[in-house]
C-alpha positions in Angstrom: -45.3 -89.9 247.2 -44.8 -92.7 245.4 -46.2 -94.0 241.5 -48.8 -96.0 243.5 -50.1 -92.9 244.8 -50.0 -94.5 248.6 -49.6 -91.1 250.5 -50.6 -87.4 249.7 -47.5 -85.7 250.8 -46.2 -83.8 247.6 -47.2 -82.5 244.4 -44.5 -80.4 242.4 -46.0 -77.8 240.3 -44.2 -74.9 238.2 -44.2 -71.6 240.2 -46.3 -69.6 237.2 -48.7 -72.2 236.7 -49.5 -72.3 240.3 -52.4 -70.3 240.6 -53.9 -72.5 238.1 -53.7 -75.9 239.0 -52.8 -76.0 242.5 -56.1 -75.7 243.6 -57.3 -79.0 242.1 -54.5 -80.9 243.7 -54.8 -79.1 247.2 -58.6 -79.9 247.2 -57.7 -83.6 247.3 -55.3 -83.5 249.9 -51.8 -83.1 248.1 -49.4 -81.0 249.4 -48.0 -78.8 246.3 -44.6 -77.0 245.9 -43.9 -75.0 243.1 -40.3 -75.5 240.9 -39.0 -72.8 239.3 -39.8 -72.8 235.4 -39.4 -69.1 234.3 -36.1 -66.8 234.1 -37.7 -63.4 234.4 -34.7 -61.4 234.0 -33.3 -63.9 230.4 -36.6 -64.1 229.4 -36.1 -67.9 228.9 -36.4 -70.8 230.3 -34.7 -71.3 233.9 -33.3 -74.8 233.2 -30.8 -74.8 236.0 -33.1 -74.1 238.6 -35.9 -76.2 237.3 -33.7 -79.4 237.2 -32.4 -78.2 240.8 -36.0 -78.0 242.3 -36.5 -81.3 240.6 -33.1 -82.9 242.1 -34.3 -81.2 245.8 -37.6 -82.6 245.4 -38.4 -85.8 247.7 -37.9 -89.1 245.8 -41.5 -90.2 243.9 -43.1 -87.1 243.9 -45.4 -86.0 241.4 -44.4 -83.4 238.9 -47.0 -81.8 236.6 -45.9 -80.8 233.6 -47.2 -79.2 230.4 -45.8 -81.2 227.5 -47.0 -78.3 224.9 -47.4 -74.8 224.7 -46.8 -74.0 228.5 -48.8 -71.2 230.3 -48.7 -69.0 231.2 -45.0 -68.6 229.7 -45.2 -70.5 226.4 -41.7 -71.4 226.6 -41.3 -75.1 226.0 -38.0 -77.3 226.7 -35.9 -78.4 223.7 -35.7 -82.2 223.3 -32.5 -81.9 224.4 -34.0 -80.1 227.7 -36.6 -83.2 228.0 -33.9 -85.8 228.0 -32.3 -84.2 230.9 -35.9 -83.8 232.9 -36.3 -87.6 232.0 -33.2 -88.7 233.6 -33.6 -86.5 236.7 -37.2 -88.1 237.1 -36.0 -91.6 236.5 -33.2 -91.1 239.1 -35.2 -90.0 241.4 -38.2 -92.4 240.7 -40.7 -89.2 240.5 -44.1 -89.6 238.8 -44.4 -87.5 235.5 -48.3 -85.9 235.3 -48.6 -84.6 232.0 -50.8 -81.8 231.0 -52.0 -80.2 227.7 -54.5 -78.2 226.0 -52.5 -77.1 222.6 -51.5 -79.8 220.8 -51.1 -79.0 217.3 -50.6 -75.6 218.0 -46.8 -75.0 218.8 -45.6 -76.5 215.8 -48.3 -76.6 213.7 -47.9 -80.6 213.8 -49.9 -82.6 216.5 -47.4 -85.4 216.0 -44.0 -83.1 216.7 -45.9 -81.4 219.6 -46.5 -84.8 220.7 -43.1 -85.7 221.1 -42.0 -84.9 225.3 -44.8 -87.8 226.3 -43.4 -90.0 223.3 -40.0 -89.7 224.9 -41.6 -90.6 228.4 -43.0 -93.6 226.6 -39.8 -95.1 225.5 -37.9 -94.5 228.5 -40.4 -96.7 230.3 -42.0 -94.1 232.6 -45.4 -94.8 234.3 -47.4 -91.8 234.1 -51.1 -90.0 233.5 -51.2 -87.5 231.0 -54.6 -85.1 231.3 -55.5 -83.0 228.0 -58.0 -80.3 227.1 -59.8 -80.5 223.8 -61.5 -76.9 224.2 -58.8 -75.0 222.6 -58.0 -77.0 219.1 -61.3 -77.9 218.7 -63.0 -74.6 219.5 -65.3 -76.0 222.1 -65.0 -73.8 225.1 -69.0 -73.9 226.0 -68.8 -78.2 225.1 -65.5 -79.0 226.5 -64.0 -82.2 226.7 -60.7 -83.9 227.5 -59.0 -87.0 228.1 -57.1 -88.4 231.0 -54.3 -91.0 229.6 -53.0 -93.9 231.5 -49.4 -95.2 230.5 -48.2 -98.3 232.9 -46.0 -101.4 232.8 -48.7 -103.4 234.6 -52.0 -104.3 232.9 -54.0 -105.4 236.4 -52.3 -102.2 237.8 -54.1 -100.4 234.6 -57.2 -102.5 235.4 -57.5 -100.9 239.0 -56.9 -97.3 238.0 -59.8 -97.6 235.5 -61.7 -99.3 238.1 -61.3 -96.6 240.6 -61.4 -93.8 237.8 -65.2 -95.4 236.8 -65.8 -94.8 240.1 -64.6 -91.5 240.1 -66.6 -90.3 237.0 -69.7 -91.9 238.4 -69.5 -89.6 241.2 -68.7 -86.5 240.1 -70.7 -86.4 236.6 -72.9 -89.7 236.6 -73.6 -89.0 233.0 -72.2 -85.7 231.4 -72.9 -84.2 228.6 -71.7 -86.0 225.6 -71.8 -83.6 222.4 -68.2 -82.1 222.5 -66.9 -85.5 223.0 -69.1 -86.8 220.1 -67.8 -84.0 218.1 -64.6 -84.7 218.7 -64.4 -88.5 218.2 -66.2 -87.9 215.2 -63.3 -85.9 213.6 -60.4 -87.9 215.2 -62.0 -91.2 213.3 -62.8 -90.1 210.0 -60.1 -89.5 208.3 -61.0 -86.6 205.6 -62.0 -84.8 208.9 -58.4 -85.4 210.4 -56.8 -84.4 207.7 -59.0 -81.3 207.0 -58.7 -80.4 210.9 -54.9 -81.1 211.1 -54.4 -78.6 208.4 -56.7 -75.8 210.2 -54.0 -76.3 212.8 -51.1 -76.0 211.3 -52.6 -72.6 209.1 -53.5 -71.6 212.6 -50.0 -72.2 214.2 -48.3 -70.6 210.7 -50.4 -67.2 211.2 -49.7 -67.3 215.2 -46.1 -67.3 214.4 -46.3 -64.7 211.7 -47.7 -62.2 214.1 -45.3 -62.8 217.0 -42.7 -62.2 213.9 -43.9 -59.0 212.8 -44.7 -57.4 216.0 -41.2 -58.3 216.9 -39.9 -56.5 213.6 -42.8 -53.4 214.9 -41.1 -52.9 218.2 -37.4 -53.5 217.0 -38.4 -50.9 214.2 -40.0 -48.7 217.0 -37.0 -48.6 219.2 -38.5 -50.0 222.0 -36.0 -51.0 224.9 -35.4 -54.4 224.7 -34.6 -57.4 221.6 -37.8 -58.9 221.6 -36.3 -62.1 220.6 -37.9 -63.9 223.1 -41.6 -63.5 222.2 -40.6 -65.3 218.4 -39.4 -68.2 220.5 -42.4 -68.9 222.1 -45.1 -70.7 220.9 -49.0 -71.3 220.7 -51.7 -68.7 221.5 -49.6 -66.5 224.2 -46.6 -64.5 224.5 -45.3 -64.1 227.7 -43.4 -60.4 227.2 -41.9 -60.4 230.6 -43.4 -57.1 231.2 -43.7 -55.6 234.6 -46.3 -54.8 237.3 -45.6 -50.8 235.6 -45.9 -51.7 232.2 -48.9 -53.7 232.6 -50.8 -51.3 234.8 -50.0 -48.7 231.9 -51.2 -50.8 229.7 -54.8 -51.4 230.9 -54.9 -48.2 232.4 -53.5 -45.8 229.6 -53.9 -47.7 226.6 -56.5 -49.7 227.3 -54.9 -53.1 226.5 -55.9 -55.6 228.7 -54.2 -58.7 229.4 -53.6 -61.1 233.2 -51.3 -59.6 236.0 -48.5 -62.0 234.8 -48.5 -60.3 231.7 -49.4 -63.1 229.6 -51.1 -61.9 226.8 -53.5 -63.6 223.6 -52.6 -62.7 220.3 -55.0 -64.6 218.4 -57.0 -61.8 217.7 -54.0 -59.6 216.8 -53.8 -59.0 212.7 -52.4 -56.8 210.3 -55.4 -53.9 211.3 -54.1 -53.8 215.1 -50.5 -54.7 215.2 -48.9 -51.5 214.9 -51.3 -49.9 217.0 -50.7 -52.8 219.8 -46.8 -52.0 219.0 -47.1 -48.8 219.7 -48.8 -49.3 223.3 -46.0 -51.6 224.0 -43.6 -49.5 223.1 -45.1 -46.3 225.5 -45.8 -48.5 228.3 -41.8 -49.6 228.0 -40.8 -46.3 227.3 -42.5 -44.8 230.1 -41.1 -47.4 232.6 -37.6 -46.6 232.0 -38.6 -42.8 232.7 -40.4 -44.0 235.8 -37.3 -45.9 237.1 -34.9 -42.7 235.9 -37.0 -40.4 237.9 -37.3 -42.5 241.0 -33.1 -42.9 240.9 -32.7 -39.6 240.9 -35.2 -38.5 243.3 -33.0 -40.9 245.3 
């Protein structure tokens, strides 16, 4: 596929964030492969194999991309990491689609957690870059977004806009306006920006806080495992690595509910819940070692 978007053959997507997004792209006639993002067995990020899948991928495909807070895994790439995605995407002329719906929330700075698209900018990439407003500004039931437009050529930009009118036209005709009021109201005054920047980054502080000290929790515990991972990731979610066992034992036993890929909210986790949350881990781990003891020796 190439940055004019001529043909419809490929759309590269990250294996765990399939489920999510591939749906939108198939429904307009993309074909979508997922790259591997995840290392479920370092608990990190699988650099090597994402910058392979990129490499193997046809020449100007689309790539989509979280530039913030990835889900489900909220593992990011270092800056470091981005340079090297840039110059596999520049070498092979592929089209960066950016996506994001934390901003503000990794770092506790919007600008920082800005900084992947940024890069793209000054390396000259061509690109669209779609973001969610429903999470830093609360507005699940009035949500709004943005799609951004970054090209070289301003009659080129003039078309997509034409086409994207279009688009809008068809699919809402007139939406409702009052999230996007509400947001545009804050982003322009700025006591408002200032006042909502800070909310963020108090936010982002007590989100860290907690992955800390359920870290320390488990580690104290004894719970199999060094935890180290879950302080390294960032936003909303932790992505424990837990599997299909633990997470059944979970819901099931301890009644802590989270999504089959384990990926679990802790916004609502604080100082009254932690240990007991801790503690569930910390079974359901336990219990899984048994489990796999048991089945080697009945073996």
């Amino acid at each position: 596929m190439s940055p004019g978007m001529v043909s419809r053959e490929l759309n590269t997507i990250s294996a765990e964030e399939a489920e999510k997004h591939a749906s939108v792209f198939h429904y307009v006639g993309f074909q979508v492969y997922g790259y591997r993002y995840w290392n479920n067995d370092k608990l990190c990020l699988a650099m090597p194999h994402l910058l392979e899948d990129l490499e193997r991928a046809p020449d100007y495909s689309i790539v989509l991309l979280h530039f913030i807070a990835h889900q489900p895994t909220a593992t990011d790439p270092t800056h470091a990491e981005w340079i090297q995605i840039a110059e596999v995407m520049k070498r092979k002329n592929h089209f960066p689609f950016f996506y994001g719906n934390a901003q503000g929330l990794a770092t506790g700075d919007v600008h920082r957690d800005a900084w992947p698209v940024r890069y793209f900018v000054n390396e000259r990439f061509e690109f669209f870059c779609a973001q969610s407003f429903s999470t830093i500004f609360t507005l699940y039931n009035e949500g709004a977004g943005s799609l951004t437009i970054v090209s070289r050529n301003n009659h080129t930009l003039i078309r997509i806009r034409s086409q994207m009118e279009q688009v809008a036209r068809r699919t809402w005709s007139n939406p409702p306006s009052f999230g996007a009021r509400i947001i545009a109201t804050v982003l322009n005054n700025p006591a408002f920006l200032t006042e909502w920047q800070e909310n963020l980054k108090k936010l982002a502080e007590r989100l860290m806080l907690i992955k800390e000290n359920l870290k320390k929790e488990l580690r104290t515990l004894g719970t199999p495992g060094s935890w180290e991972h879950i302080t390294k990731q960032v936003g909303l979610y932790i992505f424990p690595g837990f599997t299909g066992y633990q997470v059944n034992y979970l819901m099931k036993k301890m009644h802590i509910y989270l999504s089959p890929s384990a990926q679990t909210n802790i916004s609502n986790v604080n100082s009254r819940n932690l240990a007991y949350l801790a503690h569930c881990i910390h079974e359901a781990v336990v219990s899984n070692s048994k489990e796999s003891q048991s089945s080697i020796l009945s073996n």
